[in-house]
KOLVEX-25867 format. One record per residue (C-alpha): x, y, z; residue in three letters; residue number from 1. Coordinates in pm, whole numbers. Each point is the difference from the previous one (the first is absolute). Last residue first. Layout:
N
+--------+--------+--------+------+-----+
:   east :  north :     up : rest :  nr :
+--------+--------+--------+------+-----+
:      X :      Y :      Z :  ALA : NUM :
...
+--------+--------+--------+------+-----+
! end
This chain:
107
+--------+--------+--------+------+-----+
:   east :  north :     up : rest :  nr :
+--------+--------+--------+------+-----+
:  -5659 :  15384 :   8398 :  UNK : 107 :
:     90 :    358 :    -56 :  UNK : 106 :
:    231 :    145 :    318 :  UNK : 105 :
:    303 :    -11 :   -204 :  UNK : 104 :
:   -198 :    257 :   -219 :  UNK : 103 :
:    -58 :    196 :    321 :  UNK : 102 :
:    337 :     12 :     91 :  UNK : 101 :
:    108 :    135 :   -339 :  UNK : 100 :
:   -262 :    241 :     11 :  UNK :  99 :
:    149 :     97 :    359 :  UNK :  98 :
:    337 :     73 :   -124 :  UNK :  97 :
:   -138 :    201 :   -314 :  UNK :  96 :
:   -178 :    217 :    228 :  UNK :  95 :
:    329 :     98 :    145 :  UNK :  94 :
:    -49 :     50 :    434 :  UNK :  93 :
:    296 :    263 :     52 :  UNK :  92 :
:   -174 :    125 :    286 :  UNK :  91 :
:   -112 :    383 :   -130 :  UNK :  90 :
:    -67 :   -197 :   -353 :  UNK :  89 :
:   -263 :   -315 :    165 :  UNK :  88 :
:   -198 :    322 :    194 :  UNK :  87 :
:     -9 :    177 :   -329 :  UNK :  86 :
:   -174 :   -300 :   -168 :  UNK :  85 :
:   -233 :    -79 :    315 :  UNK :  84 :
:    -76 :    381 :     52 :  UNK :  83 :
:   -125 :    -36 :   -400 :  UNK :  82 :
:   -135 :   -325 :     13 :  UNK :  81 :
:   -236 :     59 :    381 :  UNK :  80 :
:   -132 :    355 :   -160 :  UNK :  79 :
:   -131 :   -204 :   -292 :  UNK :  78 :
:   -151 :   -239 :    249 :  UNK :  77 :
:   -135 :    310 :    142 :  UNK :  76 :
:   -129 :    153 :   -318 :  UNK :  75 :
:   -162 :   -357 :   -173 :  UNK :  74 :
:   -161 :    -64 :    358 :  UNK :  73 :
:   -188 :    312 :     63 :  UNK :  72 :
:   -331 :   -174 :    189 :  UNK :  71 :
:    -37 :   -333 :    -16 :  UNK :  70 :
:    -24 :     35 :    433 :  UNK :  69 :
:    211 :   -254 :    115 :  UNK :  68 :
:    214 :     99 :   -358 :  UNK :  67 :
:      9 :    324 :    141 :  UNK :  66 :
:    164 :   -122 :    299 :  UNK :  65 :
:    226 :   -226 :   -123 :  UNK :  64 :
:     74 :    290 :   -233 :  UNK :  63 :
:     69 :    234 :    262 :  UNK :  62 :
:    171 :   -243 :    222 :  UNK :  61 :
:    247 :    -50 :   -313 :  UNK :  60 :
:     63 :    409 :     -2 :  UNK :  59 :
:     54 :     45 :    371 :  UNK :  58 :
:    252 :   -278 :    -51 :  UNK :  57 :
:    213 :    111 :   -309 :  UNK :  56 :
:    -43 :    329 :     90 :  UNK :  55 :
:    202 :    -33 :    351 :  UNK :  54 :
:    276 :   -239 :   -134 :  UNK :  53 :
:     57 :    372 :   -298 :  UNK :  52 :
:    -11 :    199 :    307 :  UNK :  51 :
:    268 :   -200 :    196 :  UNK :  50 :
:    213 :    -15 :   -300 :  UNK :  49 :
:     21 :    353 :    -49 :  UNK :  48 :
:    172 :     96 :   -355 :  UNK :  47 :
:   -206 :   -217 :   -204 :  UNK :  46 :
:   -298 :    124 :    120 :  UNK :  45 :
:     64 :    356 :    -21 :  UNK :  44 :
:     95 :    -87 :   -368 :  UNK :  43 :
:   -332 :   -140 :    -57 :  UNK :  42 :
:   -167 :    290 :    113 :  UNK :  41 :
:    233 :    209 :   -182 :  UNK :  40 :
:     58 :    357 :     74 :  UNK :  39 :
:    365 :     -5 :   -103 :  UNK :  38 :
:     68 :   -223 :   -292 :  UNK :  37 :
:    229 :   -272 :     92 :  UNK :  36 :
:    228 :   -133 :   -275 :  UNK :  35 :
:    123 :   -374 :    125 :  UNK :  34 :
:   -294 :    -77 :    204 :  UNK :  33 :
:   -203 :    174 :   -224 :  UNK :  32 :
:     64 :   -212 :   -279 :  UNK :  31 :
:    -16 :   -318 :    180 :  UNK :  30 :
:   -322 :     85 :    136 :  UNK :  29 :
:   -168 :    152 :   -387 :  UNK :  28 :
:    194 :   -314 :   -153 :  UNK :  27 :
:   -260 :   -227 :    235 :  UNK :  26 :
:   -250 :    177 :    -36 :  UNK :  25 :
:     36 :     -9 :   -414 :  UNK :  24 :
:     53 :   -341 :     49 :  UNK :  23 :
:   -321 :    -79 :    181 :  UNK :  22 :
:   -208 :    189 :   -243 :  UNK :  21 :
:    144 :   -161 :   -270 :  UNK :  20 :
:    -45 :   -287 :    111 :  UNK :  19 :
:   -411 :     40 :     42 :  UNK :  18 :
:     75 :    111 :   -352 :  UNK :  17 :
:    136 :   -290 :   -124 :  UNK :  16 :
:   -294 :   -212 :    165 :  UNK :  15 :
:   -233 :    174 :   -129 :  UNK :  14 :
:    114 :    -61 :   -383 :  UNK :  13 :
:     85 :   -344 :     68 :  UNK :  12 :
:   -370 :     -7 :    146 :  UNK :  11 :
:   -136 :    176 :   -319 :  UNK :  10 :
:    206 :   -228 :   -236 :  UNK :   9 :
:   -184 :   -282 :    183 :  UNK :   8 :
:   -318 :     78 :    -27 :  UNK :   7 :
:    -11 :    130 :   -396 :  UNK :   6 :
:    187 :   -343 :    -21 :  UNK :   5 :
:   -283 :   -172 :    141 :  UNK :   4 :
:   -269 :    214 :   -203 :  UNK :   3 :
:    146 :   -117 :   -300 :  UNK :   2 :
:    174 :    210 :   -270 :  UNK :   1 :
+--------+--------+--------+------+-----+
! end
């Protein structure tokens, strides 16, 4: 097999489970927003809309800061997704509606 295609079935590869990973967030908010399981974070979240506005924006000034100081990125800016994703459920904000809008977006 050439190296290219080595390459490139490794970045297909990658790139389905960087999906994957999304999805399975993504199912995990829509899931407990129909089933909540007491003691959740996430479903504490998703039942105070206030708190869940509140995360999202301490959380992004922790990675802008921690990207000021390339310190701790990869954990805040996975901190950012994951209030991001529950933040989009608790509003009614479908991640398939704003794919859409960014594939419109493509030039």
């Amino acid at each position: 097999m050439k190296q290219s295609s080595i390459w490139l079935q490794k970045i297909y590869l990658l790139g389905f489970s960087m999906l994957k990973i999304l999805e399975d967030l993504i199912i995990l908010a829509r899931e407990r927003k129909k089933n909540p399981v007491e003691g959740s974070y996430t479903n504490k979240l998703l039942e105070d809309k206030t708190l869940a506005k509140e995360k999202v924006l301490e959380e992004i000034d922790e990675l802008i800061d921690s990207v000021k100081k390339n310190t701790n990125k990869i954990h805040e800016a996975a901190d950012v997704l994951y209030h991001l994703v529950i933040y989009f459920e608790k509003n009614g904000v479908m991640i398939e509606d704003v794919m859409n809008e960014l594939k419109q977006r493509k030039k």
